[in-house]
PATORNU-90929 format. One record per residue (C-alpha): x negated, y, z negated. Coordinates in steps of 0.02 Angstrom, whole numbers, plus 32768, in hexadecimal, padded with zeros to 4 digits. Layout:
N
XYZ;...
// end
This chain:
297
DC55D577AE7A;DBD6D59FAF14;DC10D5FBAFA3;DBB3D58EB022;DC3BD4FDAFF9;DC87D4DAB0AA;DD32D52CB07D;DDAAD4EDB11C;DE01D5A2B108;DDDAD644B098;DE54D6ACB05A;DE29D780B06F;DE9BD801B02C;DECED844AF7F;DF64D7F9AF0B;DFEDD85EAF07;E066D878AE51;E0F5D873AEAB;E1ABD8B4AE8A;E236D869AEDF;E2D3D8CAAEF9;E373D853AF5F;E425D858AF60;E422D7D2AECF;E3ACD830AE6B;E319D85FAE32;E280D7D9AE24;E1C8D7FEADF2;E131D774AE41;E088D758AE5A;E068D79CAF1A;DFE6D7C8AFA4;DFD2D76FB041;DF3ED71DAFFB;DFAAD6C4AF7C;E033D682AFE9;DFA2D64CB073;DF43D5F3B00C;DFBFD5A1AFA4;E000D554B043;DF54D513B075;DF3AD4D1AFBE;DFDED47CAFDA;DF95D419B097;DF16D3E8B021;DE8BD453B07A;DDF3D49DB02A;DE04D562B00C;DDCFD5E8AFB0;DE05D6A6AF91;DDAED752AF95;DE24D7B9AF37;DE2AD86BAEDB;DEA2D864AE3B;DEAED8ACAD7D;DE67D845AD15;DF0CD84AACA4;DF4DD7E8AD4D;DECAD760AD36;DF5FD6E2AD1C;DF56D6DBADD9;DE9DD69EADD6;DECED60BAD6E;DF65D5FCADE1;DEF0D5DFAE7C;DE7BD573AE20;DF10D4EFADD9;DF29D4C2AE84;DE67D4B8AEC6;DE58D560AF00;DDB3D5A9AEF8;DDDAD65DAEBB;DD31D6EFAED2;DD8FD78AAE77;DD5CD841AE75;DDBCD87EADCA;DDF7D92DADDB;DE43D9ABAD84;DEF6D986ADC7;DF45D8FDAE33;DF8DD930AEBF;E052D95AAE7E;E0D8D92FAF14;E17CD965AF12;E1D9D8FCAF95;E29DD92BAFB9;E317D8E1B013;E3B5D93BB032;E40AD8A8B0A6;E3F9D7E0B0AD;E39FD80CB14A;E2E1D7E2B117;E287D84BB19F;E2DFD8F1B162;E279D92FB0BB;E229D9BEB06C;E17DD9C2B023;E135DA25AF96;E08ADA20AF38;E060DA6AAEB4;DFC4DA2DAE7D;DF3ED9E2AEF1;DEA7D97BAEEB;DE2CD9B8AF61;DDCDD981AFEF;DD70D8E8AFF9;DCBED8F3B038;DC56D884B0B0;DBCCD865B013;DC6AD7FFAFCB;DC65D781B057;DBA2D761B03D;DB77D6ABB026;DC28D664B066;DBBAD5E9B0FF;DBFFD55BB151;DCCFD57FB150;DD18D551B1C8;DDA6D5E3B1DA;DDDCD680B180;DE82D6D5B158;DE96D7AAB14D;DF43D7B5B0F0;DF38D86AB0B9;DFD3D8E9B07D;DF91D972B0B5;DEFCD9EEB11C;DE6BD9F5B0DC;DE5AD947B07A;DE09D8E9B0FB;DD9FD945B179;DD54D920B226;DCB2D90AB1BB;DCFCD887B163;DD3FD832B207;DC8FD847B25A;DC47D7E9B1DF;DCB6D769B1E8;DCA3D744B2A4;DBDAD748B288;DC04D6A6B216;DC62D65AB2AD;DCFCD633B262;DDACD61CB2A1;DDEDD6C6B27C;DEA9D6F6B24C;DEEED7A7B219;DF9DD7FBB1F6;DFBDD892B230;E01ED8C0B1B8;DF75D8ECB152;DF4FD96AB1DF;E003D9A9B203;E02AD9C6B164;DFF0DA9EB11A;DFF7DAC8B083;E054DB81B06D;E041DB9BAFB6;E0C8DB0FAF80;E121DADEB01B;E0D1DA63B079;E104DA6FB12D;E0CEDA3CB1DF;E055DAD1B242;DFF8DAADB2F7;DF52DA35B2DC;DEE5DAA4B340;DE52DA18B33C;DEC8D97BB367;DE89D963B409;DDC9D960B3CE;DDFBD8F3B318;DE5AD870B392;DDCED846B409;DD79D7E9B367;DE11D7A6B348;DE4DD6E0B359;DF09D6CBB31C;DF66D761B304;E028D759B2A2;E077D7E2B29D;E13FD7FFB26C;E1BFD81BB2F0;E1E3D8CDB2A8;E11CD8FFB2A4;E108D8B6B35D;E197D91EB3AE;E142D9B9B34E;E07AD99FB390;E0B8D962B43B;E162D9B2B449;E1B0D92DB491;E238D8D6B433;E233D82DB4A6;E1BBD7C6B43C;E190D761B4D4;E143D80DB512;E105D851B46B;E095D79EB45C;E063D7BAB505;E01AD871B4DC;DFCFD83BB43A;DF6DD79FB494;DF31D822B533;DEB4D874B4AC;DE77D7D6B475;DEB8D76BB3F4;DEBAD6B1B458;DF4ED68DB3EC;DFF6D6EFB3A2;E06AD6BFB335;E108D72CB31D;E17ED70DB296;E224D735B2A0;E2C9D732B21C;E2FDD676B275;E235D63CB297;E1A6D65AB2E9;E151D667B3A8;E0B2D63CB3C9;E050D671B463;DFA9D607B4A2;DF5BD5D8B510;DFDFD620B584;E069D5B8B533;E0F8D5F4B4CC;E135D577B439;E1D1D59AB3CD;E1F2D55AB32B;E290D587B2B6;E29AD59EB1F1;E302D51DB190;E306D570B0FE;E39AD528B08E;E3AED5C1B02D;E336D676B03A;E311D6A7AF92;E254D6C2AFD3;E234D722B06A;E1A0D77FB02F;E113D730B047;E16CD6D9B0E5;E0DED711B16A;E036D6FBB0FF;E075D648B0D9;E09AD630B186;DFF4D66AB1E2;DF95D611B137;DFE3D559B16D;DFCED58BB23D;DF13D5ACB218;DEE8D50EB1AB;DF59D4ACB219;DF01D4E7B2BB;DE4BD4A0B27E;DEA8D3F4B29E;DF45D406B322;DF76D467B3B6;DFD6D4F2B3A0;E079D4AEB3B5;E066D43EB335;E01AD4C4B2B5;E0B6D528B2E4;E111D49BB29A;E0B7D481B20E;E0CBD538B1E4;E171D548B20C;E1A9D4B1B1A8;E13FD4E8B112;E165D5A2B113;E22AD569B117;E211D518B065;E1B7D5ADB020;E244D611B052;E2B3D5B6AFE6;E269D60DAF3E;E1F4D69CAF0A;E147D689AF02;E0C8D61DAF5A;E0F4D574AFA2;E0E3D4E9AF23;E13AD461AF6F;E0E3D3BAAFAC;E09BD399B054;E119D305B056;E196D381B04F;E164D3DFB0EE;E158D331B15D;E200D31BB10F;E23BD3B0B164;E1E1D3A2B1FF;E222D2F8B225;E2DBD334B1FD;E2CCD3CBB25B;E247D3CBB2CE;E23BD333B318;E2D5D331B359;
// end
């Protein structure tokens, strides 16, 4: 593998070990919003690659990426990054985080030699894993740019992870293309809880595009413009991972289509992730499927 291979989208953030807790029970999966983004690229058939951190007993996921094209540029550390995700209600947007392990912070030297992609995805867990180093580099390769704040939101307070202020938002969003960010973590930068307003605020520091997910879909803001688009999930046995797939499939979409149309694409294909744990592994037949039953209506 070269780096210099014109990737459509790469991948930046570190796999999570992840620990689900629901009221059905309790599941354990391969996470990170690296792995849910750019299984859902994989699955449009695009050409992408991952810089990750992991243990190397969690190599598994390396071969995961690779089964399904994915160009995978590991750092192996001492531990993976372990995740304990709870939900006390069916209501996905209500959960508590804790972290035991992590794996560190992933340096601009690890993006040397990626030349000629076209767009890049931060999907982080937490502060500190990506840093505005890392996203200055980036914009000096002239990419299309997407980040979750939820990688920036998120503090880590020995084992709890939990939302603190972002004191350098307003400077990391000026470099900043498509921004998602979760209804919940929107009301809490922005303090508003009308997501019409919250995208608003989010797109007057910079971003030229937001995408909001919600429990019922997602609103996107551009070029002035709001779009909505509604999950069709037919049963939610996989709500993490919900947001990284979603901004993964608006990015690779948006090298081709407007943003409406991305918003479908991600809409419909984030709805069948939903339906199961883990990354999407469904066809791309299966997301036209969807869109022409329920979005072209």
């Amino acid at each position: 593998m070269t780096k210099n291979a014109n990737y459509d989208v790469v991948c930046i953030g570190n796999y999570t070990k992840d620990t689900i807790v629901t009221p059905a029970g309790v599941e354990y999966t391969d996470g990170g919003a690296v792995n849910y983004a750019s299984h859902a690229i994989a699955g449009l058939g695009l050409k992408v690659a991952v810089v990750t951190h992991l243990s190397k007993e969690d190599s598994r996921v390396v071969d995961a990426c690779k089964d399904v094209g994915i160009d995978c540029y590991p750092t192996f550390t001492e531990y993976s990054t372990l995740m304990k995700l709870e939900y006390p209600t069916v209501n996905p947007d209500i959960r508590t985080l804790t972290v035991e392990h992590t794996a560190g912070s992933i340096a601009p030297s690890e993006l040397v030699g990626f030349n000629g992609i076209k767009s890049a995805v931060i999907g982080t867990s937490l502060r500190g894993e990506v840093g505005l180093d890392v996203i200055k580099t980036l914009k000096e390769k002239q990419v299309l740019l997407g980040a979750d704040v939820q990688g920036f939101v998120r503090v880590l307070d020995g084992v709890n992870l939990g939302k603190q202020p972002w004191e350098e938002m307003e400077e990391t969003l000026a470099y900043i293309d498509i921004l998602k960010s979760d209804a919940v973590e929107a009301e809490f930068l922005t303090g508003e809880s009308d997501i019409y307003k919250a995208a608003r605020i989010f797109a007057e520091m910079g971003p030229e595009e937001v995408v909001l997910t919600h429990k019922d879909g997602l609103l996107i803001l551009a070029n002035g413009q709001y779009f909505e688009m509604e999950f069709y999930p037919e049963q939610l046995k996989g709500r993490s991972g919900r947001g990284d797939t979603c901004l993964g499939t608006y990015i690779a979409m948006r090298l081709t289509k407007p943003p409406e149309e991305a918003g479908i694409w991600a809409a419909a294909l984030t709805s069948l992730k939903m339906e199961k744990q883990g990354p999407f592994t469904r066809t791309i037949d299966d997301v036209r499927d969807l869109i022409d039953r329920k979005y072209r209506q």
